[in-house]
C-alpha positions in Angstrom: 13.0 8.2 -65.5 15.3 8.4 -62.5 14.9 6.5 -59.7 14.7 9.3 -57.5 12.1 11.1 -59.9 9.7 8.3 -59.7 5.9 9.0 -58.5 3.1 7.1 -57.9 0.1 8.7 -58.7 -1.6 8.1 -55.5 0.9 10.5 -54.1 1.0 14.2 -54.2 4.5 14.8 -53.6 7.8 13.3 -55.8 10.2 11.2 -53.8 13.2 13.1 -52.9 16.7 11.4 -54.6 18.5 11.1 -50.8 16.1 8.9 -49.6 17.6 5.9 -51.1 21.0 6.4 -50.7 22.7 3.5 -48.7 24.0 5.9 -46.3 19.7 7.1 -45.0 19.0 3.2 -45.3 21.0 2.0 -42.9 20.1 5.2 -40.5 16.4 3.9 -40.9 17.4 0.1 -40.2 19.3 1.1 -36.9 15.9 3.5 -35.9 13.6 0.6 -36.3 16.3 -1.5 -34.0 17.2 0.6 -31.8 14.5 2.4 -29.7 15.1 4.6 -26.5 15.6 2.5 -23.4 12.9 3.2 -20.6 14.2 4.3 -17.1 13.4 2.0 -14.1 10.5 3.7 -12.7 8.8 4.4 -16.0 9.5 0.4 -16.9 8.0 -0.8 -13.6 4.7 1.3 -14.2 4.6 0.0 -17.6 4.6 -3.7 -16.0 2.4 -2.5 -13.1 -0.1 -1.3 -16.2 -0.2 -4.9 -17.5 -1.2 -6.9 -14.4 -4.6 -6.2 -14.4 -5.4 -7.9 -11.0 -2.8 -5.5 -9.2 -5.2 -2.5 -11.4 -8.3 -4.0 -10.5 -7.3 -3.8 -6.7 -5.4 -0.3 -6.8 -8.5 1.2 -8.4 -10.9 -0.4 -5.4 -8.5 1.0 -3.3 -9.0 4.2 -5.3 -12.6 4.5 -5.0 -12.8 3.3 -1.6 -10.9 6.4 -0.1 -13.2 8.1 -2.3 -16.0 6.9 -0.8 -14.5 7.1 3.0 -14.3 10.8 1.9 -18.0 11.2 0.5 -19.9 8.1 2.3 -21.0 9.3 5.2 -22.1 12.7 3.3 -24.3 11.5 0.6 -26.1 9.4 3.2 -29.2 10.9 3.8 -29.0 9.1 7.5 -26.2 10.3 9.8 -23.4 7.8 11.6 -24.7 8.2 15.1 -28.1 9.1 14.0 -31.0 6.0 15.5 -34.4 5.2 15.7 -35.8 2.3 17.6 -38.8 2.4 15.6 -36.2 1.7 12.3 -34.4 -0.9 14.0 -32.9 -4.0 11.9 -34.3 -3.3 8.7 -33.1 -5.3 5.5 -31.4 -3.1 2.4 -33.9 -1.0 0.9 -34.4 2.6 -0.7 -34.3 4.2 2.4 -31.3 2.1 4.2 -28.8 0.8 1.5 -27.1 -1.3 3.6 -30.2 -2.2 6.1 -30.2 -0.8 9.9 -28.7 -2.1 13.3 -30.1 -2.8 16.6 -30.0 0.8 17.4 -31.7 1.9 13.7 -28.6 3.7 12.7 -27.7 3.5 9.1 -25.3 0.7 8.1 -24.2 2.5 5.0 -23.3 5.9 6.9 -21.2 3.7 9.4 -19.4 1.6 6.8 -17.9 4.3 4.8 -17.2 6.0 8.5 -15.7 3.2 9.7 -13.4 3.1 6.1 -12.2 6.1 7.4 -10.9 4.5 10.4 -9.5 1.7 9.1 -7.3 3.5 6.2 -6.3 6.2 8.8 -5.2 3.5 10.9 -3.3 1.0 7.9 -1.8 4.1 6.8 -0.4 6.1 9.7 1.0 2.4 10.8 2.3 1.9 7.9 4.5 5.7 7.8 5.4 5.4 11.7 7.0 1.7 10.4 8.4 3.6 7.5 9.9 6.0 9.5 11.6 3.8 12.3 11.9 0.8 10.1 14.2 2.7 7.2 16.7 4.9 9.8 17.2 1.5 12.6 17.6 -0.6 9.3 19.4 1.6 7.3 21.9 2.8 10.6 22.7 -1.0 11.3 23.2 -2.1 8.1 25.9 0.6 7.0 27.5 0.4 9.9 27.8 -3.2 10.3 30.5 -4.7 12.8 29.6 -4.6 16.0 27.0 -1.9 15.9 25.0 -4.4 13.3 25.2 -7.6 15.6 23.7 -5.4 18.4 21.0 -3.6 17.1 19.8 -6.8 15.5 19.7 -8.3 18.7 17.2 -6.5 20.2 15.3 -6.8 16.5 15.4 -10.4 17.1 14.4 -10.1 20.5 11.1 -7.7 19.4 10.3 -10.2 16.4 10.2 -13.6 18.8 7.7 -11.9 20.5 4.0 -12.4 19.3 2.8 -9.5 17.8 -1.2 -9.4 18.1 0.3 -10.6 21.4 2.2 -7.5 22.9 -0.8 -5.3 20.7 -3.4 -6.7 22.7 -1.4 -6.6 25.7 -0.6 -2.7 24.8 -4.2 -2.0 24.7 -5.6 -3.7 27.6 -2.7 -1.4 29.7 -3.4 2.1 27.6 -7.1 1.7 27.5 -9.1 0.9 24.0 -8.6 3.9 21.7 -7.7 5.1 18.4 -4.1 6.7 19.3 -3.4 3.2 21.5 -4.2 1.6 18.1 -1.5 2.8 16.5 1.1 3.0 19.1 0.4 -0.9 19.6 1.0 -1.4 15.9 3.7 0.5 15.7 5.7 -0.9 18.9 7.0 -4.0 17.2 5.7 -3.0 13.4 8.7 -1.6 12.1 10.9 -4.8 12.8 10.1 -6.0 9.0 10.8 -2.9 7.5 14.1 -2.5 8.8 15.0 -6.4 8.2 14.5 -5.1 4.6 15.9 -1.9 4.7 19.3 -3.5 6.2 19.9 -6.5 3.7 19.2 -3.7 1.2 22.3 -1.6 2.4 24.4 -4.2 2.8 24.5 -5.3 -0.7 24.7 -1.8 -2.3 27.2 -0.4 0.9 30.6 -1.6 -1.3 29.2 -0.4 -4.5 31.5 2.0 -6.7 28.9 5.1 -5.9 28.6 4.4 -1.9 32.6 4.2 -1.9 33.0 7.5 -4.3 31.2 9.5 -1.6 33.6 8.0 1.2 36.3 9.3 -0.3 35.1 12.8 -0.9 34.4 12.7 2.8 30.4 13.1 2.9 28.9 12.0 6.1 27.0 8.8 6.8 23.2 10.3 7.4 24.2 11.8 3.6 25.3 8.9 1.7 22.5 7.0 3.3 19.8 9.9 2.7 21.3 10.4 -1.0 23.0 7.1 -2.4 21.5 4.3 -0.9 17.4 5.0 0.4 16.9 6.0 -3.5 18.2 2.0 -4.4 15.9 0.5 -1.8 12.9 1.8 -2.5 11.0 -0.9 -4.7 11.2 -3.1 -1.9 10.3 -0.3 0.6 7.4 0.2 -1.3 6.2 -2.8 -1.9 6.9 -3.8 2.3 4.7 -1.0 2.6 1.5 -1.8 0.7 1.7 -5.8 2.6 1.8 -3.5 5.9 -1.6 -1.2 5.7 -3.5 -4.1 5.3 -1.9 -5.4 8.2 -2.6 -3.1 10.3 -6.1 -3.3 9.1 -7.2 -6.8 9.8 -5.5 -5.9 13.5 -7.6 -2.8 14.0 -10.4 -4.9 13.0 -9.5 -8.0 15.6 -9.3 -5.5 18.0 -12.1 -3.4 17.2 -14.1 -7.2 17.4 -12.8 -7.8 20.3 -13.8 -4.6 22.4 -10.3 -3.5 22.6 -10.5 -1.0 19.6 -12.6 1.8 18.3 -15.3 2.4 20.6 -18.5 3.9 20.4 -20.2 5.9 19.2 -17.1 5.7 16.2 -17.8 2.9 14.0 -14.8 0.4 12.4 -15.5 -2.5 10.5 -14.4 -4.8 13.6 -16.5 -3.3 16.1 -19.6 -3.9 13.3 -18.3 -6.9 12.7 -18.4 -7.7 16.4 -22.1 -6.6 16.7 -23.4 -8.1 13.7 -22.2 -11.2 15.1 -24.5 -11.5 17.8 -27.5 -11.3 15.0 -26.7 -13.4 12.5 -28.7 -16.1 13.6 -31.7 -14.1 14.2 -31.7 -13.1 10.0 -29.9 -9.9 10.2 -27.3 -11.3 7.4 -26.7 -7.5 6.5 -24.6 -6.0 9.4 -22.2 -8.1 9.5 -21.8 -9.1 5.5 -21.2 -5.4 4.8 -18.3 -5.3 7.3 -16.8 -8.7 6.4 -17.0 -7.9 3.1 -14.9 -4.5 2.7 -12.5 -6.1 5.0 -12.0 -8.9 2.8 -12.1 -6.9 -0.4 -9.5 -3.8 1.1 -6.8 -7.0 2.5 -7.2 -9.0 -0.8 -6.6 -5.6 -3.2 -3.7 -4.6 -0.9 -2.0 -7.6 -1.2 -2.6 -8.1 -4.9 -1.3 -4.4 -5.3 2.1 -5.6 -3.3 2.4 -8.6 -5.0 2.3 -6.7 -8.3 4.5 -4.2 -7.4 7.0 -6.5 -6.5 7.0 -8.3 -9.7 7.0 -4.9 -11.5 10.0 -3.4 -9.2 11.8 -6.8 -9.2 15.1 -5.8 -11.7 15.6 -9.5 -12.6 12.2 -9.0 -14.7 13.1 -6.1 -16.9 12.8 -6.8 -20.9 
């Protein structure tokens, strides 16, 4: 029988004769060698996928906007809502997370005061974004003289302390929400465009960057089109190290008085009254505080630390 005629009876259909040519068996070799290379983005996620500490924090993160969305709904106790007559009580049925001095409901005002604090961390975070990319991207292209200058004055902002010139910021403006974020933001943006400017300057003299020279396109272009797109893993990852940041000082501001103040709720200003009671057995309002602000810094910064690794080039396989 013919080679290309042979059937196994296991097999409802024959074999057909061009399979075993030499020219279809060296096609199939270079398939199973060769497979389609992934692009940069879609390789990164893959790597992101196999840390699972950076997924175990991104999907805390995940669930905790959730929750700063639906918290304070699906607590049958309102944020502001007390009774002295409910005052202090432990976690139970009634009160998840146990009552303050005031008998307001802990639960109700943690989730509120998640709102707060990713509002904060995020908006922060953008405004740094923002400044951050166009001062770091500007001086870095340019370089020369217009470099050395404008990183003066960035040397100048980072020597100063930063919780520093915040607290000073808010003791002038007045405690607030919108003081908040202008504090963070004043001297914020310094890291970000550190970054951003020793990004540019090694992809500036790069074939693509000098192409669009000589076709005459205009700075804000070829840094809007050529080089942000290259910088962006790092931007990124700058990014996730900054909300939680910005957190831990709304928080130390908030505990301090100069923050969020009431009848809002943040984590620091419960931390700050839960303080005062923690002798007298009322372990509740300030663990549940503590606790969310420790579990929202440590899953941000596992979430940066993983993206970096996965956006790092040097780590592609």
């Amino acid at each position: 029988m013919e080679l290309g005629k042979q059937q196994d009876p296991n097999i409802a259909h024959e074999i057909p004769d061009e399979w075993f040519t030499p020219k279809n068996k060296d096609e199939r070799a270079a398939e199973a060698v060769v497979r389609p290379s992934l692009s940069y983005w879609k390789d990164a996620w893959r790597r992101l996928l196999k840390n699972k500490l950076a997924m175990a924090g991104s999907l805390f993160l995940v669930l905790l906007a959730i929750m700063a969305i639906i918290g304070p709904m699906i607590s049958p106790h309102g944020v502001s809502q007390g009774n002295l007559v409910n005052q202090n009580l432990p976690p139970s049925s009634e009160y998840w997370f146990g009552t303050d001095e005031l008998g307001r409901d802990i639960f109700a005002r943690t989730w509120y005061g998640a709102r707060i604090s990713l509002f904060v961390g995020i908006v922060a975070a953008l405004i740094d974004f923002i400044i951050g990319v166009i001062y770091g991207g500007v001086s870095g292209y340019k370089g020369g003289r217009t470099d050395n200058l404008m990183m003066r004055f960035i040397e100048v902002l980072y020597g100063l302390p930063y919780l520093l010139v915040v607290i000073l910021i808010s003791v002038v403006m007045g405690p607030g929400l919108f003081t908040i974020i202008f504090a963070l933001s004043v001297t914020g943006w310094v890291g970000m465009a550190r970054i951003v400017r020793g990004q540019v300057l090694q992809l500036k003299n790069h074939e693509f960057v000098l192409a669009s020279k000589t076709f005459g396109t205009k700075t804000p272009r070829i840094i809007r089109k050529n080089l942000l797109p290259n910088t962006m893993g790092p931007i990124i990852v700058q990014m996730t190290l900054t909300v939680p940041s910005a957190i831990f000082a709304e928080a130390f501001l908030s505990f301090l008085g100069l923050g969020i103040q009431p009848p809002l709720a943040s984590w620091g200003s419960m931390a700050n009254d839960g303080l005062s009671s923690i002798l007298s057995g009322h372990w509740w309002r300030l663990f549940f505080p503590a606790l969310f602000i420790s579990l929202t810094m440590f899953s941000f910064n596992v979430l940066g630390d993983g993206l970096r690794d996965a956006l790092d080039p040097r780590l592609r396989g």
